[in-house]
C-alpha positions as CSV (number, residue, x, y, z in Angstrom):
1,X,66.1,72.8,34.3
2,X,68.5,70.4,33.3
3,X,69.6,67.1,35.4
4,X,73.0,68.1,36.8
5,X,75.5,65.3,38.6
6,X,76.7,66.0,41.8
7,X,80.2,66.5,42.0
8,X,81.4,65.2,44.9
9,X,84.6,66.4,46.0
10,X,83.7,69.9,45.3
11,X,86.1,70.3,42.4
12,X,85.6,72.2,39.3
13,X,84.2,69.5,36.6
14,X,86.0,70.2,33.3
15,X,84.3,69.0,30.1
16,X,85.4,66.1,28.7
17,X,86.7,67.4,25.0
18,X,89.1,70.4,26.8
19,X,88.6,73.9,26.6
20,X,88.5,76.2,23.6
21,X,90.4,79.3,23.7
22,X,88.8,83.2,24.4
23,X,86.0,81.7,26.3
24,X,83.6,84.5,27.8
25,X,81.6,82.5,30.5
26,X,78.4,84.3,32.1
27,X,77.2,84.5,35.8
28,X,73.6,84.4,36.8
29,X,73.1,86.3,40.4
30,X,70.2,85.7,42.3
31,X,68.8,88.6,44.7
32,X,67.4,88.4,48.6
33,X,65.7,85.2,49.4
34,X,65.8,83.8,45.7
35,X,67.6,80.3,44.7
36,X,67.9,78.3,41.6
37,X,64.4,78.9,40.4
38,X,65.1,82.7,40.8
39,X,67.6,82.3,37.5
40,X,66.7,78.8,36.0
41,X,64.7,80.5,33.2
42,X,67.5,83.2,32.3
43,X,70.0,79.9,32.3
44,X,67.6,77.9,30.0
45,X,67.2,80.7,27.8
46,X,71.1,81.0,27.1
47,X,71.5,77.9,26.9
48,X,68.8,78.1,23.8
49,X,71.2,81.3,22.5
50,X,74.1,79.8,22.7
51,X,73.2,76.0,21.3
52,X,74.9,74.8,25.0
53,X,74.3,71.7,26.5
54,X,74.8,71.7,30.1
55,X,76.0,74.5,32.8
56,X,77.8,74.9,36.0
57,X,76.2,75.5,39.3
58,X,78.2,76.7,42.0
59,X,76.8,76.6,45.6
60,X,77.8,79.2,48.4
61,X,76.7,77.6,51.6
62,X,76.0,79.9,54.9
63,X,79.9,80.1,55.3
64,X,81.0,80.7,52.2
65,X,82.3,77.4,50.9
66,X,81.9,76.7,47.3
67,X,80.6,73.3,45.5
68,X,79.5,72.5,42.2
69,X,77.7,71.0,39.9
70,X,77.3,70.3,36.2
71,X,79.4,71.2,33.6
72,X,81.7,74.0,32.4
73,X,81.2,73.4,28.9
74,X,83.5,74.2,25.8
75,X,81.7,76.6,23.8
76,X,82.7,80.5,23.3
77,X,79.9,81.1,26.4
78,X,79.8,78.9,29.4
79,X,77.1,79.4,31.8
80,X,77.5,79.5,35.2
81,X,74.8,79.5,37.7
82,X,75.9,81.0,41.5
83,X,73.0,80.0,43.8
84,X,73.4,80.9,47.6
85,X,72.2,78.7,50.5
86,X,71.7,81.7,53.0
87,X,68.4,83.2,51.1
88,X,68.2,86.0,53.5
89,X,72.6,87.5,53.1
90,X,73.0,91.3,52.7
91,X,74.1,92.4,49.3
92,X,78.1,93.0,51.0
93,X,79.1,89.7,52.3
94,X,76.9,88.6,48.9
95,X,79.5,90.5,46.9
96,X,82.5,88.7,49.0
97,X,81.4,85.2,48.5
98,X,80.8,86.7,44.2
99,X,84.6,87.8,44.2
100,X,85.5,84.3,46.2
101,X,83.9,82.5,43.3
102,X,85.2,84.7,40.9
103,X,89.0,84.3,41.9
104,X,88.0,80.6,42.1
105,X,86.8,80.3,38.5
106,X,90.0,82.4,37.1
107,X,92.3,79.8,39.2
108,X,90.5,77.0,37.0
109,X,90.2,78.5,33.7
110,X,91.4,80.8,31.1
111,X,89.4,83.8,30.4
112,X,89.9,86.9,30.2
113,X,86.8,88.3,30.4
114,X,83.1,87.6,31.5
115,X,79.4,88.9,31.6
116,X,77.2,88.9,34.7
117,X,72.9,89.1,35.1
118,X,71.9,89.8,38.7
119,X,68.4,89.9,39.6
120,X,67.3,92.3,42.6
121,X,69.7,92.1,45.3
122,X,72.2,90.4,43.5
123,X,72.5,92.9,41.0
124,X,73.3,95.1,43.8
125,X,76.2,92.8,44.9
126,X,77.3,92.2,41.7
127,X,77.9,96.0,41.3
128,X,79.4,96.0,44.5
129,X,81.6,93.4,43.8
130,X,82.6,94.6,40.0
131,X,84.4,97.7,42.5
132,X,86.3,95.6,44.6
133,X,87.7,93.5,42.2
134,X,88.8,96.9,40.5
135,X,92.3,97.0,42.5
136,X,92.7,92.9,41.7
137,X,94.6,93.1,37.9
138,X,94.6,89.3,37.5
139,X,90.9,88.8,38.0
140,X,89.0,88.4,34.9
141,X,87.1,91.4,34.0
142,X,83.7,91.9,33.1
143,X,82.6,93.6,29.6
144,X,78.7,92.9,29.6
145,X,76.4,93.1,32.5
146,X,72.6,93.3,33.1
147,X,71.1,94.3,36.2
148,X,67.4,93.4,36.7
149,X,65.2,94.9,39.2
150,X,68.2,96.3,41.2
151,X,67.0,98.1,45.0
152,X,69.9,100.3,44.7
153,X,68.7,103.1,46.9
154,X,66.6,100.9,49.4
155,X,63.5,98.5,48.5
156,X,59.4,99.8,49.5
157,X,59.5,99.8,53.1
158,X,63.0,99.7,54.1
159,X,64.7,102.6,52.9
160,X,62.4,103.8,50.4
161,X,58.5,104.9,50.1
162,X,57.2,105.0,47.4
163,X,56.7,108.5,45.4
164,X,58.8,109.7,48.0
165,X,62.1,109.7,46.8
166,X,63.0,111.3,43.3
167,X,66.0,111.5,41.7
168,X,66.8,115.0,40.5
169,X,68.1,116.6,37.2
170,X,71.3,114.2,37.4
171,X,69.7,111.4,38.0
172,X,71.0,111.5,42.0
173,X,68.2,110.5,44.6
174,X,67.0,112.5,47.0
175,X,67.3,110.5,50.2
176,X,70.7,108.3,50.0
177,X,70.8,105.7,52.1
178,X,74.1,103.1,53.3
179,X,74.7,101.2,50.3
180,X,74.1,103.8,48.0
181,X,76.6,106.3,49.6
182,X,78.9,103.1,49.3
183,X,78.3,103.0,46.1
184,X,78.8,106.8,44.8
185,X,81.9,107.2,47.0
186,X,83.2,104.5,45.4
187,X,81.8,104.9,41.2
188,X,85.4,105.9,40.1
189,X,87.0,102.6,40.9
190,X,84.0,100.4,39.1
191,X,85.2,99.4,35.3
192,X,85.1,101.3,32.8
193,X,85.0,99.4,29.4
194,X,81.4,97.7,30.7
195,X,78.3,97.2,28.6
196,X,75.2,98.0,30.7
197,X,71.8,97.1,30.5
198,X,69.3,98.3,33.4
199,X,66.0,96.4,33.5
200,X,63.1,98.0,35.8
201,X,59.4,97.7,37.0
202,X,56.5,99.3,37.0
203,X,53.2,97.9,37.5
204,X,51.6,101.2,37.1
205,X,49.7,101.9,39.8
206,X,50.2,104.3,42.5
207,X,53.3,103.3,43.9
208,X,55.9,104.1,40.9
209,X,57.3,100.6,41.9
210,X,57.6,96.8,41.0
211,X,55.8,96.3,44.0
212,X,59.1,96.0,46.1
213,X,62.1,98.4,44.0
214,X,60.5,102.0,43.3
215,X,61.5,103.3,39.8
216,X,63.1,105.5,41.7
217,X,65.1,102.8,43.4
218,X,66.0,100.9,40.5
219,X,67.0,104.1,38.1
220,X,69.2,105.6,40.5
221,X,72.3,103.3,39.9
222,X,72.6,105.2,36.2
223,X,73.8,108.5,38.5
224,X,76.8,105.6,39.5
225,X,77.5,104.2,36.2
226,X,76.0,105.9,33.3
227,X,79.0,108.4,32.7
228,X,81.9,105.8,33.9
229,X,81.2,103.0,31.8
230,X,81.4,102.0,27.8
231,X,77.7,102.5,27.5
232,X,74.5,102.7,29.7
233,X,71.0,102.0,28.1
234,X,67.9,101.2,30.4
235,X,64.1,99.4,30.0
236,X,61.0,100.0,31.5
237,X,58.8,97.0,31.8
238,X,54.9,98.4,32.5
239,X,52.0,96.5,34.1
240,X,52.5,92.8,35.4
241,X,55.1,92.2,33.3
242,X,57.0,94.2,35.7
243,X,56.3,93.1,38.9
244,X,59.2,92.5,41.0
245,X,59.2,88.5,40.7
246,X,58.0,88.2,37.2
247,X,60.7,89.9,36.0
248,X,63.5,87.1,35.9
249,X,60.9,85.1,33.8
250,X,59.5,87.1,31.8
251,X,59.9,86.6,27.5
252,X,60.6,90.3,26.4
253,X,63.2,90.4,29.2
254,X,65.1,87.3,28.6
255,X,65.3,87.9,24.9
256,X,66.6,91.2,25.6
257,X,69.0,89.8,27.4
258,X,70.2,87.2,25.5
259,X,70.5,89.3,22.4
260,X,72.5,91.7,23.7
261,X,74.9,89.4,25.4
262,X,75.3,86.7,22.7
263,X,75.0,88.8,19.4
């Protein structure tokens, strides 16, 4: 990853030629005990896309204050890594401090709009938070956003087993647990005019699973979003390609990304 200067009084570093107008930044989510490493290849990999040369990093320590790092840069698509201190926060208060950062960013700079990747857990708070920012008109909105490896109806041994779940004919699991009842009583108020890409695992073996998210898991947030958004498309990743941890590093998945963000 590249060398980033600290900024030391916490404020947002602006880049030294101004800002160009439309600007469509993008936010990189780490999930459940991840960090920098978690999204550093997703970052690198948009920053070969989009011929940048430096990105922010924005720090959420244990209570939820913000520092950064780097650089908001002034091309069409600055990257902006969010990286949280506490490895082990639940996908709500996750969501909070994403909406914190999100008002904070739209007090700093123009944009209208945004894209989003979250990886595992923070996929899951990034959908969370897309709803609550729904009843917040001068936030940003988002129009692209990938979700990778999502647990959105519990993760293998907490909530879920694998081949035990299904999801039936309307793609609605079986056994809904906290956050997914959160999430379909609550599907009407996420955007609408979204672009969605949903990336899962599946190692094939007997579990259905990338080792930690069944398929099951992972597929069911298309009952939430795939008739209220623009459009909904998902991947399968098979063998060890698609292992829970590979997946945020893995080639075919980051040029999938990029390409259908960036083109």
């Amino acid at each position: 990853m590249k060398n980033l200067k600290k900024n030391n009084n916490n404020s947002i570093p602006k880049h030294q030629d101004g800002l160009i107008p439309n600007q469509i930044p993008t936010l990189f989510i780490h999930g459940f005990r991840g960090g920098d490493y978690t999204t550093e290849k997703m970052v690198l990999a948009s920053l070969n896309k989009t011929d940048a040369d430096d990105f922010l990093k924005i720090t959420v320590n244990r209570l939820g204050k913000i520092s950064y790092e780097g650089t908001w840069t002034n091309n069409k698509h600055p990257l902006i890594q969010i990286v949280f201190k506490d490895k082990f926060t639940i996908s709500q208060i996750m969501s909070y401090w994403l909406l914190k950062v999100l008002k904070d960013l739209a007090r700093n700079f123009n944009f209208k709009k945004y894209y989003a990747v979250g990886h595992s857990l923070g996929a899951v708070a990034l959908t969370l938070m897309e709803i609550s920012a729904s009843n917040k008109p001068f936030l940003p909105k988002i129009d692209k956003m990938v979700l990778i490896a999502g647990p959105f109806s519990g993760v293998i041994g907490l909530g879920d087993l694998p081949n035990i779940n299904r999801l039936n004919k309307d793609g609605r699991p079986l056994f809904i647990g906290f956050t997914f009842m959160q999430l379909m009583l609550l599907k009407k108020k996420f955007p609408k005019d979204v672009d969605v890409i949903n990336i899962y695992g599946n190692v094939n073996d007997f579990s259905n699973s990338d080792k930690y998210v069944s398929v099951t898991s992972a597929r069911s947030i298309g009952y939430i979003l795939k008739d209220q958004v623009r459009s909904f498309n998902e991947y399968e990743i098979l063998g060890n390609r698609g292992e829970h941890s590979q997946m945020h590093d893995d080639d075919e998945i980051l040029d999938a990304m990029t390409t259908f963000l960036f083109n």
